[in-house]
MDAnalysis code that builds the backbone (N, CA, C; Angstrom):
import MDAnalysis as mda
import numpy as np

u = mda.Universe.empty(540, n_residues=180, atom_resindex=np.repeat(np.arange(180), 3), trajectory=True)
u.add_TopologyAttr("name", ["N", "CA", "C"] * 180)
u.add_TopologyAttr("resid", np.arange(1, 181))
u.add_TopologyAttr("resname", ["UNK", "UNK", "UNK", "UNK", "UNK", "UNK", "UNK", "UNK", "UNK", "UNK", "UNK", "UNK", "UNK", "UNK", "UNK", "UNK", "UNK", "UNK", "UNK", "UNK", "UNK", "UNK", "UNK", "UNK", "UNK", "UNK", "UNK", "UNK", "UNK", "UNK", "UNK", "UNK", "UNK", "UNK", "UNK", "UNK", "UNK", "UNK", "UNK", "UNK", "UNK", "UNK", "UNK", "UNK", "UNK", "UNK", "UNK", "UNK", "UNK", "UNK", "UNK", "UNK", "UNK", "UNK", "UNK", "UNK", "UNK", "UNK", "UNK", "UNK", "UNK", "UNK", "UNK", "UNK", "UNK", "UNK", "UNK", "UNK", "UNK", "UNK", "UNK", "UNK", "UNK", "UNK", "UNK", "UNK", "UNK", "UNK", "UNK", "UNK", "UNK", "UNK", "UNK", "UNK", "UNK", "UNK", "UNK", "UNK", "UNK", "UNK", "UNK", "UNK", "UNK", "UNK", "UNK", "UNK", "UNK", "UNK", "UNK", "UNK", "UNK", "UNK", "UNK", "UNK", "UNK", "UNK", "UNK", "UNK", "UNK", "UNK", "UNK", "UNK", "UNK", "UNK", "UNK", "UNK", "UNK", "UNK", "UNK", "UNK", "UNK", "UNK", "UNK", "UNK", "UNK", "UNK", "UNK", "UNK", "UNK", "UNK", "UNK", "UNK", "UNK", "UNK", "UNK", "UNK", "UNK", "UNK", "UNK", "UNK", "UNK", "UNK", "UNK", "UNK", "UNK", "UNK", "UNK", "UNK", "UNK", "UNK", "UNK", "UNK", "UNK", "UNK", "UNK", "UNK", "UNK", "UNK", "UNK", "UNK", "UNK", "UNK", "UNK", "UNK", "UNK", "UNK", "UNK", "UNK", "UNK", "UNK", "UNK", "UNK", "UNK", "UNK", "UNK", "UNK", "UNK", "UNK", "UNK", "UNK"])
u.atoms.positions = np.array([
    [0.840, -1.168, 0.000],
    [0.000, 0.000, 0.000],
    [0.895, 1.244, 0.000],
    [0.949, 2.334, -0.907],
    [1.664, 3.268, -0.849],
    [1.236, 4.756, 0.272],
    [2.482, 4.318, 0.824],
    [2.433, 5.804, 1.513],
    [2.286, 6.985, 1.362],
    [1.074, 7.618, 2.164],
    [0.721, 8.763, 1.210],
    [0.486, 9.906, 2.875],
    [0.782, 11.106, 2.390],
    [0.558, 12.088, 3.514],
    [-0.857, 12.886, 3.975],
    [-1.694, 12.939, 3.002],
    [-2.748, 13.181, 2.915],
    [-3.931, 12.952, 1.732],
    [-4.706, 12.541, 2.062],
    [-6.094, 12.221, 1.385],
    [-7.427, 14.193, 1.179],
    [-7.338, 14.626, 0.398],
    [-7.818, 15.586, 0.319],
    [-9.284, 14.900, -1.351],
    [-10.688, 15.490, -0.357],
    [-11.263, 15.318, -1.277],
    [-11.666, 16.812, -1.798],
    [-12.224, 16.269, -2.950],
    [-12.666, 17.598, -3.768],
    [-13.319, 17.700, -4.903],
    [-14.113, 18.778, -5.733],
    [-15.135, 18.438, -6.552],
    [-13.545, 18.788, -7.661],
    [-13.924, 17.939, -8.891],
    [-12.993, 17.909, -10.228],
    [-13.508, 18.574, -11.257],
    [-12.893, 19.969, -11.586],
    [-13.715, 20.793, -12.818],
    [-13.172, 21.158, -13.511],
    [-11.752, 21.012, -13.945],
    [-10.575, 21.488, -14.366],
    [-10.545, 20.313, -15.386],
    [-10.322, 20.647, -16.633],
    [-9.527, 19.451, -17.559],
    [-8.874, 18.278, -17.008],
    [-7.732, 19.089, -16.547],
    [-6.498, 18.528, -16.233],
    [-6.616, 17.132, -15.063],
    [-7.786, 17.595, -14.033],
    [-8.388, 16.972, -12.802],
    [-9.026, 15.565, -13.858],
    [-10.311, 16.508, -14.522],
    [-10.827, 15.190, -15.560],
    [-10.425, 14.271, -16.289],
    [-9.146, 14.986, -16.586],
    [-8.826, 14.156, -17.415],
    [-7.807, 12.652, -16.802],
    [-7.683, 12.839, -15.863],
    [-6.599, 11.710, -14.695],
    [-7.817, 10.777, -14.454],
    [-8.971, 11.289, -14.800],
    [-10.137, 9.982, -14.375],
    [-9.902, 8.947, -15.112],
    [-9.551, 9.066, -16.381],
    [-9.004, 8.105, -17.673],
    [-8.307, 7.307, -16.941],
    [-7.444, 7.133, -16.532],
    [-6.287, 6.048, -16.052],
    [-6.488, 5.356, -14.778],
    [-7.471, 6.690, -14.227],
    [-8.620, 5.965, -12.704],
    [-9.390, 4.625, -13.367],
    [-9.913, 5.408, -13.970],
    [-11.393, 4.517, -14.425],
    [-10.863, 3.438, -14.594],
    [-9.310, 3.254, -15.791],
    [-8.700, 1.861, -16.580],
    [-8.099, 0.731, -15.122],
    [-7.446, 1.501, -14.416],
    [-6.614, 0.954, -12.969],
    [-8.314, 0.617, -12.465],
    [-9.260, 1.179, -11.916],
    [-10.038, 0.218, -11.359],
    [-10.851, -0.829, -11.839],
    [-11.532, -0.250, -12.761],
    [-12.444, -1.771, -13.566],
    [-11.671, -2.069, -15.207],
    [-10.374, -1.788, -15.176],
    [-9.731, -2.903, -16.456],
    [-10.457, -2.505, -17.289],
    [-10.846, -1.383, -18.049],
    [-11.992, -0.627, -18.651],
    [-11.141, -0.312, -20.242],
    [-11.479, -1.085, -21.094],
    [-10.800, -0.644, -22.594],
    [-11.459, 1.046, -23.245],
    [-10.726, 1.703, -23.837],
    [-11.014, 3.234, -24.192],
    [-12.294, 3.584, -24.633],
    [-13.491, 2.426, -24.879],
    [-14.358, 3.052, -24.869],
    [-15.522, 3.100, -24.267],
    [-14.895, 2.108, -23.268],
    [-16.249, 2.134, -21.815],
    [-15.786, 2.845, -21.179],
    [-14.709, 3.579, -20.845],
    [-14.124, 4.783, -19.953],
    [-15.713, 6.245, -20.287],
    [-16.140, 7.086, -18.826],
    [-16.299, 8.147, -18.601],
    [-15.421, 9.283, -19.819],
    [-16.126, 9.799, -20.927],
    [-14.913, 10.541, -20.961],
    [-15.105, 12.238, -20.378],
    [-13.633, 12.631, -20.156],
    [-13.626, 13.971, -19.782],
    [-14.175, 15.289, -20.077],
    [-14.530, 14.812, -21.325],
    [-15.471, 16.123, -21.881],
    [-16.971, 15.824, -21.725],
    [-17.319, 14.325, -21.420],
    [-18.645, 13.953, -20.504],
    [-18.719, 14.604, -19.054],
    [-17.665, 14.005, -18.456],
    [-17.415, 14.329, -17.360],
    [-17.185, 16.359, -16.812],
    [-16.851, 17.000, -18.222],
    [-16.985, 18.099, -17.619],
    [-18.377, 18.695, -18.176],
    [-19.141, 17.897, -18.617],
    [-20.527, 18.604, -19.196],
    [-21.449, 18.691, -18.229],
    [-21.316, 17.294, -17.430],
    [-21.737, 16.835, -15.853],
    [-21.783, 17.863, -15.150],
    [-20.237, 18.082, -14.735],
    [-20.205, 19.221, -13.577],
    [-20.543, 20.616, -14.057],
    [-20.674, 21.187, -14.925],
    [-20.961, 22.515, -15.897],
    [-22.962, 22.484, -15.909],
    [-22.922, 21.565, -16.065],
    [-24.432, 21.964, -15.853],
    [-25.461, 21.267, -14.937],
    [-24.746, 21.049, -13.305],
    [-25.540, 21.067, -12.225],
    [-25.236, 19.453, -11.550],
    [-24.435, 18.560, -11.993],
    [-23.864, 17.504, -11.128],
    [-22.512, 17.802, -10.814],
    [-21.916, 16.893, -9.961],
    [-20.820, 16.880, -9.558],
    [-19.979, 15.707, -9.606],
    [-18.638, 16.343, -10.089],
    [-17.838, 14.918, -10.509],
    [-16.809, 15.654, -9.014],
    [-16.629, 14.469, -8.105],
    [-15.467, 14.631, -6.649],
    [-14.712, 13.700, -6.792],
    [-13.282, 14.056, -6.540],
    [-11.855, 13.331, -6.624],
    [-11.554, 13.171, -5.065],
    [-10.843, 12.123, -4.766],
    [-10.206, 11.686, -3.744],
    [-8.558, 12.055, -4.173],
    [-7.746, 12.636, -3.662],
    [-6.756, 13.292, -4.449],
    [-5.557, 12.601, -3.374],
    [-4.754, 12.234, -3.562],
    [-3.013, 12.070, -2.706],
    [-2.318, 13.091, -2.755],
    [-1.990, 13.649, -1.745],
    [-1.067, 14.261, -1.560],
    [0.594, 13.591, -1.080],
    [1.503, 13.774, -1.204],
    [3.084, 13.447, -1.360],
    [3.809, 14.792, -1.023],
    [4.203, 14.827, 0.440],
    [5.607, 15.571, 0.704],
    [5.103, 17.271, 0.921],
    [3.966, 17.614, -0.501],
    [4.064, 19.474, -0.216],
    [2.283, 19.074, -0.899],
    [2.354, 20.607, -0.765],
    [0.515, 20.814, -1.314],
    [0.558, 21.078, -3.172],
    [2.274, 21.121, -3.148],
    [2.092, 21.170, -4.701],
    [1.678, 19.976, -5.723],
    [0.590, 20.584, -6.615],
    [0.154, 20.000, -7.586],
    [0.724, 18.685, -8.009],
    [1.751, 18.964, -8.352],
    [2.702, 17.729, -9.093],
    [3.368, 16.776, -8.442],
    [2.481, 17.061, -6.666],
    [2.678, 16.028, -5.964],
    [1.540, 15.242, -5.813],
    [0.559, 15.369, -7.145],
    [-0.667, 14.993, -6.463],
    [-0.910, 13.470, -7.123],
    [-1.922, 13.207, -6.694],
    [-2.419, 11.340, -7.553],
    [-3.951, 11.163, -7.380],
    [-4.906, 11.434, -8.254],
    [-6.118, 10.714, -8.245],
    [-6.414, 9.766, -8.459],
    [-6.417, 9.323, -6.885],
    [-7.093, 8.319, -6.501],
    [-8.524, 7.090, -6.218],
    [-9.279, 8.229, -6.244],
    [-10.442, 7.975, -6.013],
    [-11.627, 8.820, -6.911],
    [-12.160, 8.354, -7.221],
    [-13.655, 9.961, -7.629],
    [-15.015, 9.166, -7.841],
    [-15.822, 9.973, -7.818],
    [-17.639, 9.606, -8.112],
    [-17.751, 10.941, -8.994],
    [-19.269, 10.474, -9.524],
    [-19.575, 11.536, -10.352],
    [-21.654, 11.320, -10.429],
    [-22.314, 12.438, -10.255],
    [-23.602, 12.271, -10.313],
    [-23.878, 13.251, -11.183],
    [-25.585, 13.181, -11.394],
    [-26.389, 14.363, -12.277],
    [-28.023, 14.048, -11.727],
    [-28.705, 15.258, -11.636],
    [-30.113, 15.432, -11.443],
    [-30.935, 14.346, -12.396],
    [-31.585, 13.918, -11.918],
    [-32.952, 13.068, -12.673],
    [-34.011, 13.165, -11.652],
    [-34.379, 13.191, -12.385],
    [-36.404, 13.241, -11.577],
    [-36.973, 11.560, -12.112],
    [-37.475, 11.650, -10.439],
    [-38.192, 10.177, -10.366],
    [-39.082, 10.428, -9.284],
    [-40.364, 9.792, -9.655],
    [-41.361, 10.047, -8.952],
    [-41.742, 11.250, -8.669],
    [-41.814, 12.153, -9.442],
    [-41.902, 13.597, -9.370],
    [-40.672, 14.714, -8.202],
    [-39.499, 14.032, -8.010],
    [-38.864, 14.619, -6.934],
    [-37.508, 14.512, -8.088],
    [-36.581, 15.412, -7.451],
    [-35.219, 15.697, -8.159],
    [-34.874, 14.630, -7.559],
    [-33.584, 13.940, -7.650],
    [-32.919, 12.651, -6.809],
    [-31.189, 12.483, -8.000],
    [-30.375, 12.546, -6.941],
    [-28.968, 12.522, -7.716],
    [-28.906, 11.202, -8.376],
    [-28.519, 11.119, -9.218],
    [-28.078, 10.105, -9.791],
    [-26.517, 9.645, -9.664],
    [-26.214, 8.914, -8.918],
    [-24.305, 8.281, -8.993],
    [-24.311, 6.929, -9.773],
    [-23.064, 7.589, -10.935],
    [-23.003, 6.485, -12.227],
    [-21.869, 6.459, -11.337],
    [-20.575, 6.583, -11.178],
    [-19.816, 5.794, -10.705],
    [-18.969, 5.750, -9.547],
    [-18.614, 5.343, -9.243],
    [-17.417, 5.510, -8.479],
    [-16.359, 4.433, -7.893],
    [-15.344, 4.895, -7.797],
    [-14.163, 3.999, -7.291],
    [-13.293, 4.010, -6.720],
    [-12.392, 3.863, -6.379],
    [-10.956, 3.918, -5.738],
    [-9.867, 3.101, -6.679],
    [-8.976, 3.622, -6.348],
    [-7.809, 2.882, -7.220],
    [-7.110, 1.814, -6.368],
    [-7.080, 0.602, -7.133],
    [-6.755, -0.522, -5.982],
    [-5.628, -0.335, -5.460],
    [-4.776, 0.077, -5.483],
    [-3.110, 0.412, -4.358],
    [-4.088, 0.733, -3.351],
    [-5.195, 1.893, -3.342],
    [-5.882, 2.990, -2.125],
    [-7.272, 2.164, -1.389],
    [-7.569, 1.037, -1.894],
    [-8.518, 0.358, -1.304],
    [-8.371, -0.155, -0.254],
    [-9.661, -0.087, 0.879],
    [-9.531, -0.683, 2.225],
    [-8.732, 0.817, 2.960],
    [-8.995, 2.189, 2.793],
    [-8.701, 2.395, 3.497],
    [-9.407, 3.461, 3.712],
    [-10.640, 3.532, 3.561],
    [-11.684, 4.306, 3.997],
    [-12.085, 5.732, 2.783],
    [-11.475, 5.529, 1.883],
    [-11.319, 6.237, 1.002],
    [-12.930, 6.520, 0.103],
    [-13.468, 5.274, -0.439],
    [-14.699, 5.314, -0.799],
    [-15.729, 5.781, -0.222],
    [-15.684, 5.345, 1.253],
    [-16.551, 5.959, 2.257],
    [-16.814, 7.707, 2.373],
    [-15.640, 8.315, 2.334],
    [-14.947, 9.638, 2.314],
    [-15.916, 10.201, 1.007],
    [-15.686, 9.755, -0.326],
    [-16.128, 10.238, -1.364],
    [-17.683, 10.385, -1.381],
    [-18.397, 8.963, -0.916],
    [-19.178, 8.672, -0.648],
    [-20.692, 10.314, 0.130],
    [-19.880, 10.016, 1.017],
    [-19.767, 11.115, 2.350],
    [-20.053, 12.358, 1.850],
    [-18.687, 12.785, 0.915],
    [-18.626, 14.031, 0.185],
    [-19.619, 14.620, -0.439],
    [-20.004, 13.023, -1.819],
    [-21.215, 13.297, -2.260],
    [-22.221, 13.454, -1.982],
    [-22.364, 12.847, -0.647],
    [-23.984, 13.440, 0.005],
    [-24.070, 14.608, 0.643],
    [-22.448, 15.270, 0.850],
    [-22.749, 16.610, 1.684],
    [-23.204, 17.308, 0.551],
    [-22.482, 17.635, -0.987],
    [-22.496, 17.729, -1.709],
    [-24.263, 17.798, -2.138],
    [-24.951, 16.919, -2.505],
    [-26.196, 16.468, -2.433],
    [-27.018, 17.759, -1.448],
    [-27.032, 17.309, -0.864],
    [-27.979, 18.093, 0.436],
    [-27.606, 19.458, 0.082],
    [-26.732, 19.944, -0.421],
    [-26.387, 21.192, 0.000],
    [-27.076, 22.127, -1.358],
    [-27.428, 21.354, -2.811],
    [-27.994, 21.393, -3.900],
    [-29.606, 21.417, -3.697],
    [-30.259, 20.717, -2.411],
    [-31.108, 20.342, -2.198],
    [-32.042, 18.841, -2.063],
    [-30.717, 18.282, -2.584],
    [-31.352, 16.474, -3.095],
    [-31.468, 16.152, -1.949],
    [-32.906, 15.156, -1.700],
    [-33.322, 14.324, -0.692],
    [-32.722, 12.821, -0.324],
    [-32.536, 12.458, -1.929],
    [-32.324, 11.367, -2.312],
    [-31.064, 10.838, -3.041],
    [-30.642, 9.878, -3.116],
    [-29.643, 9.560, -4.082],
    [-29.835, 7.915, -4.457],
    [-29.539, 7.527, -5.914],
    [-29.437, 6.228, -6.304],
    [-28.458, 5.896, -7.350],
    [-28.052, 4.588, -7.345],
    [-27.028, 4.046, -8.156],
    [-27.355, 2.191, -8.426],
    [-26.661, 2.196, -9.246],
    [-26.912, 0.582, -9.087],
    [-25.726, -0.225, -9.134],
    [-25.513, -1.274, -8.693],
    [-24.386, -1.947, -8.354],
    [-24.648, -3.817, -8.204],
    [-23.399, -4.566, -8.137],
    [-23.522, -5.714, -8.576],
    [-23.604, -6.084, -7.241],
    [-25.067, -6.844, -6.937],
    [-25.152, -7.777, -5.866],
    [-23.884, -8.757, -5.597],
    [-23.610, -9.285, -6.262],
    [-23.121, -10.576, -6.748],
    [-21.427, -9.689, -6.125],
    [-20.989, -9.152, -6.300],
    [-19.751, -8.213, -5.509],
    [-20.126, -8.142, -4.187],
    [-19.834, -9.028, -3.432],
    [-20.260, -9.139, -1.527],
    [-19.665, -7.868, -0.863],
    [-17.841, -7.029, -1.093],
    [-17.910, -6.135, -0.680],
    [-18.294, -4.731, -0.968],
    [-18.917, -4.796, -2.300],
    [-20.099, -3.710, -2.764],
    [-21.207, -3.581, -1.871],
    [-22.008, -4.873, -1.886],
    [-23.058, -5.228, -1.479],
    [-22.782, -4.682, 0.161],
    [-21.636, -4.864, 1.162],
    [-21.647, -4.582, 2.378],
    [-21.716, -3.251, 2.791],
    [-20.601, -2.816, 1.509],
    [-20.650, -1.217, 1.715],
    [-21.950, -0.301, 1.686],
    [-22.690, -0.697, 0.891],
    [-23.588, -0.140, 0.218],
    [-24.674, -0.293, 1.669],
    [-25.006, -1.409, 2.239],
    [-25.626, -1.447, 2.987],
    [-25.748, -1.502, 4.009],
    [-23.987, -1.418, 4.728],
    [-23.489, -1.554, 6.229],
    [-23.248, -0.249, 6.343],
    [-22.828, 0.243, 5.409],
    [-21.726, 1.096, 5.416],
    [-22.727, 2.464, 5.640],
    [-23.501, 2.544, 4.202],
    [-24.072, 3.562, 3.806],
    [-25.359, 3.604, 4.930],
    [-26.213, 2.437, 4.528],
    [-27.346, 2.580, 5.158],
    [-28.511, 2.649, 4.202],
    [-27.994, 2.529, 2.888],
    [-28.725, 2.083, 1.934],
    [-29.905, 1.130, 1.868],
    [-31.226, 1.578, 0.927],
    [-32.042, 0.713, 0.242],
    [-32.158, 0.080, -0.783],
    [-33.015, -1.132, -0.895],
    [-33.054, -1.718, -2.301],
    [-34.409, -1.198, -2.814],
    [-34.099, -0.676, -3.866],
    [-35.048, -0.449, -5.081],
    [-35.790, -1.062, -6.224],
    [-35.185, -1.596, -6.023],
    [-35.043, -2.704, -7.740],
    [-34.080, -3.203, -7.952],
    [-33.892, -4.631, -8.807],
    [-33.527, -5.351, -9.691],
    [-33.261, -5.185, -10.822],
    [-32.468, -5.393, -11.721],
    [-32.778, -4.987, -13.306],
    [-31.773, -6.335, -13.616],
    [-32.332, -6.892, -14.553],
    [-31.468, -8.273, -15.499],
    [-30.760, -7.932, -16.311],
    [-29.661, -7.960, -16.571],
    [-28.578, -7.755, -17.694],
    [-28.564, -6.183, -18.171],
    [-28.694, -5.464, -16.728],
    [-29.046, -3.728, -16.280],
    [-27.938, -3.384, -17.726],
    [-26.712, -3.596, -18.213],
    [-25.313, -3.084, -19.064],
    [-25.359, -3.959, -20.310],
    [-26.112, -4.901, -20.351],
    [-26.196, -5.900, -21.547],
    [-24.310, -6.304, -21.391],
    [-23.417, -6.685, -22.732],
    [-22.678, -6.980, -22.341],
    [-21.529, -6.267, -22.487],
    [-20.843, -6.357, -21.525],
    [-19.924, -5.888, -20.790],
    [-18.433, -6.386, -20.721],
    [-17.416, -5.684, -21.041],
    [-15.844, -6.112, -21.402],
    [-14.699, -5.385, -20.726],
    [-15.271, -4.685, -19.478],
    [-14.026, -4.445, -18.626],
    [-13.610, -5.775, -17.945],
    [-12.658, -5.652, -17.089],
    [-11.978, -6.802, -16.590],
    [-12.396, -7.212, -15.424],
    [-13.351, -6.881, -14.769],
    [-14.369, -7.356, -13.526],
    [-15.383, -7.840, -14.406],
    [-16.174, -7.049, -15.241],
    [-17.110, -7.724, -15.375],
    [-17.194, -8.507, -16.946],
    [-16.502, -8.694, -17.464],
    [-15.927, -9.554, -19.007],
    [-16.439, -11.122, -18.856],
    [-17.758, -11.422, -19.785],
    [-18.321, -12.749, -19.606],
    [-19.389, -13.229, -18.004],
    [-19.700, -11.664, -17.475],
    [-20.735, -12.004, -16.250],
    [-22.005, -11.620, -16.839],
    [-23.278, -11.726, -16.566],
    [-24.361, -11.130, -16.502],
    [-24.159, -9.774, -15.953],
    [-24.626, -8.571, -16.189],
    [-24.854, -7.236, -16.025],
    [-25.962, -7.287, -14.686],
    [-26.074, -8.293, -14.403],
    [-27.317, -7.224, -13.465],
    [-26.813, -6.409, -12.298],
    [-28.005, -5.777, -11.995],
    [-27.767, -5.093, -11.176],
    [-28.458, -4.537, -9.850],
    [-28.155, -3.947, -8.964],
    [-29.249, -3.969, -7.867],
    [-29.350, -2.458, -7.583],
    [-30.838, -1.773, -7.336],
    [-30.632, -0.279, -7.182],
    [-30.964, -0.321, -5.730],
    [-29.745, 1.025, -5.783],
    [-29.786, 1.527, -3.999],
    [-30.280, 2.508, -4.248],
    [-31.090, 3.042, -3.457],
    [-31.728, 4.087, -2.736],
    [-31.136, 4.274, -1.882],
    [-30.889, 5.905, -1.242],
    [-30.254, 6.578, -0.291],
    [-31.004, 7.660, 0.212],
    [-31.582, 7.684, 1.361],
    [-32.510, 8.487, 1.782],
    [-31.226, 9.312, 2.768],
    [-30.508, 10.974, 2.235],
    [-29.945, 11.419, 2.635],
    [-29.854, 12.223, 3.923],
    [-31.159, 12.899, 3.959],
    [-30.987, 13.332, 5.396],
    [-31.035, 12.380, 6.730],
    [-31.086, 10.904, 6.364],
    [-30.824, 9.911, 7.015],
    [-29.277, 9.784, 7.545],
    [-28.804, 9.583, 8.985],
    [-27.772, 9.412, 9.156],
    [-26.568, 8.642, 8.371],
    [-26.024, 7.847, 8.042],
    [-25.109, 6.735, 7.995],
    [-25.404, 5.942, 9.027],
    [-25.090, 4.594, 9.452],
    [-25.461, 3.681, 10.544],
    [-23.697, 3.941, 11.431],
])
C-alpha cells in the first residue's frame, strides 16, 4: 500500500483533474477506451448542475505535481417520482488505495455535496453478486433496495465484469438519514 501524507477530497472541474479519471477509471475496472467516462462527458456533468469529486493524494508538499487521483464519483439530477434525486453512475478507488476508507470519504462528500444542492435522495446501481459492494452499500451507507434490473449493461468487457451477466441492484439513499 503506498504511503501517502494526505487524502484531500474535492469536486474535479478542471480538464487537467478530468482528465486523470481516464487512467482511474482503466486501474479500477480494467476498462478498454471506450467504456471509460470521458472527460469532456465528465466536464458537461459538472458545468451543468452535477458533480464529478476526486479523492486526491497528496506526497511531501501541497504542490500540484505532488498529487495522484485516486479515487472519484460523479452524479447528475434526474427526476423520479416527481422529486429531483442525484443520480451516482460511478465511483471507485484505485486498488493500491482500497480498504482504506477512502470510498466511504467520497461517498460522504457526495452526500454533503447532495444536500447542499437540495437532493433528498440519491441512487445508483451496483452488482449484488460483488459481496464487498453489497456490504458497503448497505453496512456502510445505510442504503435501500429499489429494484432489480437483469442484464441492467447488456454486455460488458471491462476486466471485472468480461463474460458475467450485467445485473444489477438499485440503492436508494434516503440522505438526510444518518449513515449507521
Amino acid at each position: 500500500m503506498p504511503m501517502i501524507r494526505d487524502i484531500v477530497i474535492r469536486q474535479l472541474i478542471d480538464m487537467d483533474d478530468l482528465s486523470a479519471t481516464v487512467d482511474l477509471q482503466q486501474a479500477v475496472w480494467r476498462m478498454h477506451d471506450v467504456e471509460v467516462s470521458s472527460p469532456h462527458t465528465l466536464r458537461a456533468i459538472a458545468h451543468s448542475g452535477g458533480a464529478v469529486i476526486g479523492a486526491v493524494a497528496r506526497r511531501h508538499s501541497h504542490d500540484r505535481a505532488n498529487e495522484q487521483l485516486v479515487g472519484f464519483c460523479f452524479g447528475f439530477g434526474t427526476l423520479r417520482d416527481g422529486e429531483l434525486w442525484l443520480w451516482s453512475h460511478m465511483a471507485g478507488v484505485h486498488p493500491d488505495y482500497q480498504g482504506q476508507g477512502i470510498g466511504l470519504q467520497l461517498k460522504l462528500a457526495q452526500r454533503e455535496w447532495a444536500l447542499s444542492q437540495g437532493y433528498r435522495w440519491m441512487a445508483w446501481t451496483f452488482d449484488p453478486m460483488q459481496a464487498g459492494n453489497a456490504n458497503f452499500n448497505f453496512n456502510r451507507l445505510g442504503v435501500t433496495a429499489r429494484g432489480y434490473s437483469v442484464d441492467h449493461y447488456g454486455v460488458m468487457q471491462d476486466g471485472i465484469n468480461a463474460g458475467l451477466a450485467s445485473d444489477r441492484l438499485e440503492a436508494q439513499w434516503e440522505l438526510e438519514a444518518p449513515p449507521p
